[in-house]
C-alpha positions as CSV (number, residue, x, y, z in Angstrom):
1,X,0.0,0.0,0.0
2,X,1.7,3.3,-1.2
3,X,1.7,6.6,0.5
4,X,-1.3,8.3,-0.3
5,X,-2.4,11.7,0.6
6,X,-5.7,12.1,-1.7
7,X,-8.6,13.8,-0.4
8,X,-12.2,13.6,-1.9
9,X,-14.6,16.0,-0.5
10,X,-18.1,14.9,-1.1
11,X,-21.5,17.1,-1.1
12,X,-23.9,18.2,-3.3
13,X,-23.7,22.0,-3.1
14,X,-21.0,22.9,-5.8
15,X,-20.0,26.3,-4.2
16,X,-19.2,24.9,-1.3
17,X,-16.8,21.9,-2.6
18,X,-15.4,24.8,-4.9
19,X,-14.6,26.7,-1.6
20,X,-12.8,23.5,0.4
21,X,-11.1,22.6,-2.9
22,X,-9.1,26.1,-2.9
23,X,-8.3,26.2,0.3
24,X,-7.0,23.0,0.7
25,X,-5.4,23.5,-2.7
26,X,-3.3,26.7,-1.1
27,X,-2.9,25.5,2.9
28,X,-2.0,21.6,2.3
29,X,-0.8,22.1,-0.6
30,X,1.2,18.2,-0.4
31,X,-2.2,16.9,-0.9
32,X,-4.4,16.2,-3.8
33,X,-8.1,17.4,-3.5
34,X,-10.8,16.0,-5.4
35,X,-14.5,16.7,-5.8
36,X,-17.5,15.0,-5.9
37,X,-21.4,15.8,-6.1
38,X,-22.7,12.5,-6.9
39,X,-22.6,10.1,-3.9
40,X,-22.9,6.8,-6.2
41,X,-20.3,7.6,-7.6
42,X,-17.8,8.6,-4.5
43,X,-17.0,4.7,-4.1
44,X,-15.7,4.1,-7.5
45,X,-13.7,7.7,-7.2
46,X,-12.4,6.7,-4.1
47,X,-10.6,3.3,-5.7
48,X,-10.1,5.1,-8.9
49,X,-8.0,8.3,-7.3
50,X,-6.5,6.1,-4.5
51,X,-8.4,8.4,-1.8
52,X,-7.1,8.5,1.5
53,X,-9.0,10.9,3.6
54,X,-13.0,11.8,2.5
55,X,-14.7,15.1,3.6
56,X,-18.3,13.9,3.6
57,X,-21.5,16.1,3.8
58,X,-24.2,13.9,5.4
59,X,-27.5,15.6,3.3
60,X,-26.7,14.1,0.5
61,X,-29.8,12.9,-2.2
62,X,-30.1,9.9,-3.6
63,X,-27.5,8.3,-1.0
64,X,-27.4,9.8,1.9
65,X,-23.8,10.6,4.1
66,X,-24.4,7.6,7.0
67,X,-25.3,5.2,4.2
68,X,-21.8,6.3,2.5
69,X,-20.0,5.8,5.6
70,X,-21.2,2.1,6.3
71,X,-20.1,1.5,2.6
72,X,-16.9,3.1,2.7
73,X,-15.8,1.3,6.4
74,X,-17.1,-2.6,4.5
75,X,-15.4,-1.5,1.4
76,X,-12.7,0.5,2.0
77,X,-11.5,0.3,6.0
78,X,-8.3,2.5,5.4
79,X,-9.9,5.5,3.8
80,X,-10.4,7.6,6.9
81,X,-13.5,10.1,7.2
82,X,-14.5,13.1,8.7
83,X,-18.4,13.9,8.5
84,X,-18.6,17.5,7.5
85,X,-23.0,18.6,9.6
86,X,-25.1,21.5,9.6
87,X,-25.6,23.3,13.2
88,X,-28.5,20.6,14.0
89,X,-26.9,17.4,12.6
90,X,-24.5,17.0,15.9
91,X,-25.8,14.4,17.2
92,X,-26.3,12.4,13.8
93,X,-22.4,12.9,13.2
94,X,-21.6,11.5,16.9
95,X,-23.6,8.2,15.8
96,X,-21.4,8.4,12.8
97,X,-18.5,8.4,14.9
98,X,-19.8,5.2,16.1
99,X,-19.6,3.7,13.1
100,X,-16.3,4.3,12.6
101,X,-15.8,7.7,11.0
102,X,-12.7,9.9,12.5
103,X,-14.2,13.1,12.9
104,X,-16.5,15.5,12.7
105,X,-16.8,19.1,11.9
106,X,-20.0,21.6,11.6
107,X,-19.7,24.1,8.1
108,X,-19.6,26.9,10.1
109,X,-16.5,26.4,12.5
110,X,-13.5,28.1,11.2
111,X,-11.1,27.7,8.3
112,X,-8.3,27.4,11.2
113,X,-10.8,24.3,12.9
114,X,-11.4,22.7,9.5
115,X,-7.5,22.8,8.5
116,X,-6.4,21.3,12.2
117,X,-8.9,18.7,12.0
118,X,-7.9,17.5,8.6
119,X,-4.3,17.5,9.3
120,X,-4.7,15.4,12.2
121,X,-6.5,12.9,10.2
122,X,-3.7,12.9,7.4
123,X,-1.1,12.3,10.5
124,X,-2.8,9.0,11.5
125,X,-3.7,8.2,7.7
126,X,0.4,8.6,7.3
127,X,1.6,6.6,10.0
128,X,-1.2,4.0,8.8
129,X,0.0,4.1,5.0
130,X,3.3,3.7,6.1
131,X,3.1,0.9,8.4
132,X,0.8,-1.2,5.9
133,X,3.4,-0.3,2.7
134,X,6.1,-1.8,4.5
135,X,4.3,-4.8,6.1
136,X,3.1,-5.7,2.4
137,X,6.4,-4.9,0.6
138,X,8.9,-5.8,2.9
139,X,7.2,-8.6,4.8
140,X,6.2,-10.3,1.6
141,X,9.0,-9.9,0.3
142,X,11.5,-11.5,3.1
143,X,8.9,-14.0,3.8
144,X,8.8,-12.2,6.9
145,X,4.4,-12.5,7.6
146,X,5.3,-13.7,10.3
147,X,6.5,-10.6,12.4
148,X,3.0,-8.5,10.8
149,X,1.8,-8.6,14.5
150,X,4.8,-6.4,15.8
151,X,3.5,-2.5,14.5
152,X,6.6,-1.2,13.8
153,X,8.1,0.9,11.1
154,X,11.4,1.1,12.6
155,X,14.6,-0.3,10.7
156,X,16.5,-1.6,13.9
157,X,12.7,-3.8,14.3
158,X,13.0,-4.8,10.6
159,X,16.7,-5.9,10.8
160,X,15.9,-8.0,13.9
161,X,13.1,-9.8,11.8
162,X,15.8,-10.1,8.5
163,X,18.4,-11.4,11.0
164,X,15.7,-13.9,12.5
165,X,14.6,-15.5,9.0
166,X,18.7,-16.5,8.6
167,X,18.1,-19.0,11.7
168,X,15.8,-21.1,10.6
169,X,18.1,-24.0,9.6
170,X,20.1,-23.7,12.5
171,X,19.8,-25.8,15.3
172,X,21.9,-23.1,17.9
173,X,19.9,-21.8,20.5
174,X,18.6,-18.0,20.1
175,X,19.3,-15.3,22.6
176,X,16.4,-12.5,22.7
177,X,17.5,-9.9,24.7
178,X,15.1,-6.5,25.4
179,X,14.1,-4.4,28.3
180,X,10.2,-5.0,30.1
181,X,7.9,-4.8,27.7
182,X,9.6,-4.7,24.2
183,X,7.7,-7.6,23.0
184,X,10.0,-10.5,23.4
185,X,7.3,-13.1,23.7
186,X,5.1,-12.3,20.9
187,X,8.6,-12.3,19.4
188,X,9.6,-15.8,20.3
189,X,6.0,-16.4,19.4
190,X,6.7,-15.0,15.8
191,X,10.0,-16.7,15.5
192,X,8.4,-20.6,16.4
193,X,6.0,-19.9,13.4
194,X,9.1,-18.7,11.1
195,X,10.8,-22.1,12.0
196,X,8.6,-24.9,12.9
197,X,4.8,-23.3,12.4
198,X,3.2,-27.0,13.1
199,X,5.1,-27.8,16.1
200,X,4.9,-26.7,20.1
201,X,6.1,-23.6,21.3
202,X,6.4,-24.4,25.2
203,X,7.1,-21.8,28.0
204,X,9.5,-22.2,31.4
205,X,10.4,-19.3,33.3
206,X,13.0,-20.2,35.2
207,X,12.4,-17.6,38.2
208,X,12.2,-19.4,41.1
209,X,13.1,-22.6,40.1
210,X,15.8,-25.2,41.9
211,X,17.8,-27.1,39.5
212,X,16.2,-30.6,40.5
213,X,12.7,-28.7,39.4
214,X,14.4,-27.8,35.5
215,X,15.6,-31.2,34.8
216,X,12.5,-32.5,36.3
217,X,10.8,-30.3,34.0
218,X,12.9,-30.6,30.9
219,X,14.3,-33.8,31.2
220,X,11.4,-36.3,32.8
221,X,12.2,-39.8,34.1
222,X,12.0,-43.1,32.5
223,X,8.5,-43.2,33.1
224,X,7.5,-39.5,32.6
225,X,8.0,-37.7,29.2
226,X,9.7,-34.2,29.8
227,X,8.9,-30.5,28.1
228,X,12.2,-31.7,26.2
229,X,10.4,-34.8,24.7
230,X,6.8,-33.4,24.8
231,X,8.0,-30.9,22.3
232,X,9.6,-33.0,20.0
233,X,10.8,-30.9,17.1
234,X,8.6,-27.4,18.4
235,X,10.8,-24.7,20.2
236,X,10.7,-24.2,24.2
237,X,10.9,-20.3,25.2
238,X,13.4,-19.9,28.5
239,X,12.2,-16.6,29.9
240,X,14.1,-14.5,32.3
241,X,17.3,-16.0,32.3
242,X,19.5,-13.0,33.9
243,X,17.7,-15.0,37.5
244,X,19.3,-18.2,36.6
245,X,21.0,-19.8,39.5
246,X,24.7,-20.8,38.6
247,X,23.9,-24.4,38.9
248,X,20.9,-23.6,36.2
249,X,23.4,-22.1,34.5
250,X,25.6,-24.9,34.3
251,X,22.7,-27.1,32.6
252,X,21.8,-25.0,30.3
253,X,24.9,-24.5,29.2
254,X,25.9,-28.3,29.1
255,X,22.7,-28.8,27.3
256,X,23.4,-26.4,25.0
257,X,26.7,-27.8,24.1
258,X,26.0,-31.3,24.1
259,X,22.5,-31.4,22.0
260,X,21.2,-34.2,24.5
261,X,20.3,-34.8,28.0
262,X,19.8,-38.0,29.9
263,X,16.4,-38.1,31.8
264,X,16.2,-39.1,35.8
265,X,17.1,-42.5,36.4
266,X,17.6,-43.3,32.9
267,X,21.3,-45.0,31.3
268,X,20.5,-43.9,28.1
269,X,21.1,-40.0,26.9
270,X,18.2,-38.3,24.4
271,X,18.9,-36.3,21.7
272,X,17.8,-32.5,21.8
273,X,15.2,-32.3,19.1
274,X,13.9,-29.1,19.7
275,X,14.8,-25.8,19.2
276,X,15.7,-23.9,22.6
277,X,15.3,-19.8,22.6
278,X,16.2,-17.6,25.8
279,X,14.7,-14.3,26.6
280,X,16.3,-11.7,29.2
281,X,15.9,-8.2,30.1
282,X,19.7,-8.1,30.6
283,X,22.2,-8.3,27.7
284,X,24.9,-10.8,27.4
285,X,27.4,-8.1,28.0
286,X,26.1,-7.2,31.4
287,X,25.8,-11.1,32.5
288,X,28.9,-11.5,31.9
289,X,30.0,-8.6,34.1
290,X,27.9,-10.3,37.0
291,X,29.6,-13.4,36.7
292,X,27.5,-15.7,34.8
293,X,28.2,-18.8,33.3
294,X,30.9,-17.9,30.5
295,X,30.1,-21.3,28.7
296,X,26.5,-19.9,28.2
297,X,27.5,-16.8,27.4
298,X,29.0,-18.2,24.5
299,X,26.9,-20.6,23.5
300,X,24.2,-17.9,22.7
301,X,26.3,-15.2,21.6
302,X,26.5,-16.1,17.7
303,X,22.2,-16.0,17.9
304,X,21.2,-13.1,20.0
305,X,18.9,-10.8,18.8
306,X,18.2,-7.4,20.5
307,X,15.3,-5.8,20.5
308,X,15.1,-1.6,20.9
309,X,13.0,-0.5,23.6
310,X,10.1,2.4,22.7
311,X,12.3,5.2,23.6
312,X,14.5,4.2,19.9
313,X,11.9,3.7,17.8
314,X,9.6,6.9,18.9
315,X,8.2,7.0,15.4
316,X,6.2,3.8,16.5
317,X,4.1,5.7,19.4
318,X,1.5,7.4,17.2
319,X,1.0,4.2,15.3
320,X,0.8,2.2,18.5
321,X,-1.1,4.3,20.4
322,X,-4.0,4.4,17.6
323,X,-4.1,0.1,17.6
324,X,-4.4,0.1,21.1
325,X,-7.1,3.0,21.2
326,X,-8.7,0.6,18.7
327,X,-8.0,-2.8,20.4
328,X,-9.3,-1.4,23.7
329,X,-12.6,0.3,22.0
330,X,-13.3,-3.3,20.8
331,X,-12.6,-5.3,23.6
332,X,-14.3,-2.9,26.0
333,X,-17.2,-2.7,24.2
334,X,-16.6,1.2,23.8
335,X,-17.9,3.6,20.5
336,X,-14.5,4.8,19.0
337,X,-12.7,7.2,20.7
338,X,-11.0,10.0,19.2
339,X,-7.4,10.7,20.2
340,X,-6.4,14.0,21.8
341,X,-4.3,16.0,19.6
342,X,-0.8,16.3,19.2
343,X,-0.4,13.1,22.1
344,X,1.8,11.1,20.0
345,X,4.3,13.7,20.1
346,X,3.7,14.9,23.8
347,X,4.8,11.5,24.7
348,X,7.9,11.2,22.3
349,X,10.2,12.6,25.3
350,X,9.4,10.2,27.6
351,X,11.6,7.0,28.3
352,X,8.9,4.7,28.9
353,X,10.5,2.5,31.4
354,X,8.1,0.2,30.4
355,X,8.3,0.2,26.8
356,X,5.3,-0.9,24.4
357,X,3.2,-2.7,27.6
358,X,3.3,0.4,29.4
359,X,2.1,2.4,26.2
360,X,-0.5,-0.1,26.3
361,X,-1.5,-0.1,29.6
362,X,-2.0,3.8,29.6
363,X,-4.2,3.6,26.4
364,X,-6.6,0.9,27.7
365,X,-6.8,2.8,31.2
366,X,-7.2,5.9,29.1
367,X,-10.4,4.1,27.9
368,X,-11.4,3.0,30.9
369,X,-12.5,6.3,32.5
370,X,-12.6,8.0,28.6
371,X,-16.7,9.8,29.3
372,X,-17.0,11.7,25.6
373,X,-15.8,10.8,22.5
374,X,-12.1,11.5,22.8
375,X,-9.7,9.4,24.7
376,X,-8.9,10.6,28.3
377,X,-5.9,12.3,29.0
378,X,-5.4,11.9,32.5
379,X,-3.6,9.1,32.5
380,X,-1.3,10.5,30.5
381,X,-0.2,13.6,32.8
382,X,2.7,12.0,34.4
383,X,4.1,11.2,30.8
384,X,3.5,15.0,30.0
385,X,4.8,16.2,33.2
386,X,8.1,14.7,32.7
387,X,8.7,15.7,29.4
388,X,8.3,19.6,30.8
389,X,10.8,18.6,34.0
390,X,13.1,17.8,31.0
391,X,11.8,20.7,29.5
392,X,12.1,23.3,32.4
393,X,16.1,21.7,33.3
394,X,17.1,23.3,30.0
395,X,15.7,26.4,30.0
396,X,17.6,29.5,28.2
397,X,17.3,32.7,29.4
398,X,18.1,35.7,27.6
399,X,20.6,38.5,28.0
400,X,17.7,40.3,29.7
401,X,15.7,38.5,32.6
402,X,12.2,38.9,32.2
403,X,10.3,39.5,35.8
404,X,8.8,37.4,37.6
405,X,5.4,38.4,36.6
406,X,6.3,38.3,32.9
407,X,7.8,34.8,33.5
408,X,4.8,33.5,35.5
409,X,2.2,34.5,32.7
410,X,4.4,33.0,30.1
411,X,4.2,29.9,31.7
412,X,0.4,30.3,32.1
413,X,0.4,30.9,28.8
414,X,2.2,27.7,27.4
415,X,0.4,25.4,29.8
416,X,-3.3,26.5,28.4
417,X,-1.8,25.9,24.5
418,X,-0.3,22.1,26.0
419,X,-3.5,21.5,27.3
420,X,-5.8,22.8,24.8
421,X,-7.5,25.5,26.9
422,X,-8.3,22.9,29.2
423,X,-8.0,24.7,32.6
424,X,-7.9,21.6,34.9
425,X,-5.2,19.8,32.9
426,X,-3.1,23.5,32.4
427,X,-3.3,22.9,36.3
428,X,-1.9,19.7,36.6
429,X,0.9,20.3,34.3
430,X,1.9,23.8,36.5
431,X,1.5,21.8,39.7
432,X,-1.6,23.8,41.3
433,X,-4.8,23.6,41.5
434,X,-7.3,24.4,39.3
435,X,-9.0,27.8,41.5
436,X,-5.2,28.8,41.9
437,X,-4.9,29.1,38.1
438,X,-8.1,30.8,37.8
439,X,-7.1,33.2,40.6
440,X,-4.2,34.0,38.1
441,X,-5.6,34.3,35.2
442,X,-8.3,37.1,36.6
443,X,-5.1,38.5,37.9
444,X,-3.8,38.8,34.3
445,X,-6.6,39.3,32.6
């Protein structure tokens, strides 16, 4: 799917689609702006012109705008589109919104509030476009359908998934290392379908666990099969392995080595059939600083695969954060919510300690308490908030102080544009309450 940034605007009254077709023409000028006054034929326009983005006017005769909009969503789901209403069609575009159109906007708001709410759509329909053009081309290419679960566009993800088709006929073990929450299960999930899609993929942590518990677990006894037989030629996932014991240690890495293990109480030694993979939040390098097993170390040093954490791919976060918005609608039975603007890039200077689950766990709480049509912010303050501590620590000041009245309504000033005018959230992100920045304001005012 290729880059497209094609907009149709739909409606019947020809002055009117005259009007948006000029000013789009002159203020986004990178996109291409169609028109159309027959709504049977917007369908075949929209495949023909490789539309993107639809303006659409809900009087419409013949077929009217909600019809359109079920027709467009069954027949062409990545063509976002914003419902332009009259002053007493509110409601009517809210149900829309339900239905799955992104936005809505009245004919009467502003050229400035028509322009914003278009551009925000083309942001999501970009990050969209782009994610899908290289799922389809590189993916497909590489053989690599594999990884489509993992929404990235980042190359450092892309080279981990080249890197991971080159091991399918090895039979080394693999060594994903990643910090909490970069995905190295569905990972190690992606890589047993790459290599052996009709086998097991079994899971040990070994947290917690004595060495007479792993070789009960792996190895069996001659009258109990273990995970190591049970799995035959499938692949068995070894998750946090920085909390290894030594003695662990030890039999991993003689299994390792060796290719075979002899079960309890049993003369005869079994050949390792299946493929072994090890996940860590620790690298290799800093294991072996702590002293671990050296013989481990090397046997998963030729196969280790790292993967970045959020904070290096920060590109991903508006494409993540609009599938999870999405997933969480869905699975909490919620209308679609809209996302607050500009979030994406709020949160891009934040480290996310916890990487894409913690991205994930602040959407779907986001959703949770979400009462209109737009996703909650709240949850997403502390993010915010740290970005302006970073903010603040590198603050400039010129040649000329300003006072300490100037400097307090500037800072006024920037929290209301963060938070949209939105006086309880300007609050938060100043650290006082919400009367104490009203006090203010009347004060400047």
């Amino acid at each position: 799917m290729k880059l497209s940034r094609n907009i149709l605007i739909i409606d019947d009254e020809t002055r009117w689609l005259r009007t948006i077709e000029l000013l789009l023409s002159r203020r986004i000028p990178e996109a291409n702006s169609y028109t159309c006054e027959n709504s049977r034929q917007a369908l075949e326009l929209i495949y023909q012109l490789d539309i993107a983005l639809v303006l659409l006017d809900l009087n419409m005769p013949i077929l009217d705008g909600r019809e359109l909009l079920r027709d467009i969503r069954e027949q062409a789901p990545y063509v976002r589109v914003i419902i332009v209403t009259g002053l007493n069609e509110t409601e009517v575009a809210v149900e829309c919104m339900k239905q799955g159109a992104y936005d809505f906007i009245t004919k009467t708001s502003s050229t400035e509030q028509l322009l914003l709410c278009i551009r925000r759509a083309m942001e999501v329909i970009g990050l969209e476009r782009n994610y899908h053009r290289i799922k389809d081309g590189f993916f497909n290419r590489h053989s690599l359908s594999v990884f489509s679960n993992i929404l990235t566009t980042d190359i450092k993800m892309h080279d981990c998934f080249c890197y991971a088709a080159t091991l399918h006929d090895s039979n080394e073990p693999i060594f994903i290392e990643g910090e909490i929450g970069t995905g190295k299960r569905l990972f190690a999930q992606a890589l047993q379908q790459l290599i052996c899609p009709e086998e097991l993929l079994i899971e040990i942590s070994l947290a917690d666990l004595t060495p007479v518990m792993l070789e009960a677990k792996l190895f069996g006894d001659v009258n109990t099969q273990g995970l190591l037989q049970t799995a035959s030629h499938g692949m068995i996932l070894l998750t946090q392995l920085e909390l290894a014991t030594p003695e662990i240690q030890r039999i991993l890495a003689r299994l390792c080595k060796l290719k075979s293990y002899l079960p309890l109480g049993s003369l005869r030694e079994n050949s390792l059939n299946c493929r072994l993979v090890f996940s860590s939040h620790s690298s290799l390098e800093i294991l072996e600083q702590q002293a671990f097993s050296l013989s481990l170390i090397y046997a998963l040093r030729p196969q280790c695969i790292r993967l970045p954490p959020l904070r290096e791919r920060k590109n991903d976060i508006g494409l993540l954060l609009q599938h999870f918005n999405e997933m969480a609608c869905l699975e909490l039975g919620f209308d679609y919510l809209a996302l607050p603007h500009n979030l994406a890039q709020k949160l891009e200077g934040y480290s996310f300690p916890g990487n894409v689950s913690e991205l994930r766990s602040l959407v779907y709480t986001a959703a949770n308490i979400s009462s209109g049509s737009e996703l909650s912010l709240a949850p997403f303050f502390h993010v915010i908030e740290h970005k302006h501590h970073l903010e603040v620590e590198r603050i400039m000041f010129p040649n000329t102080l300003p006072t300490i009245n100037e400097t307090v309504q500037q800072l006024i000033h920037e929290s209301l544009v963060r938070a949209q005018n939105n006086q309880s959230a300007a609050a938060k992100l100043l650290g006082i309450t919400q009367s104490a920045l009203s006090r203010r304001l009347s004060k400047i005012e």
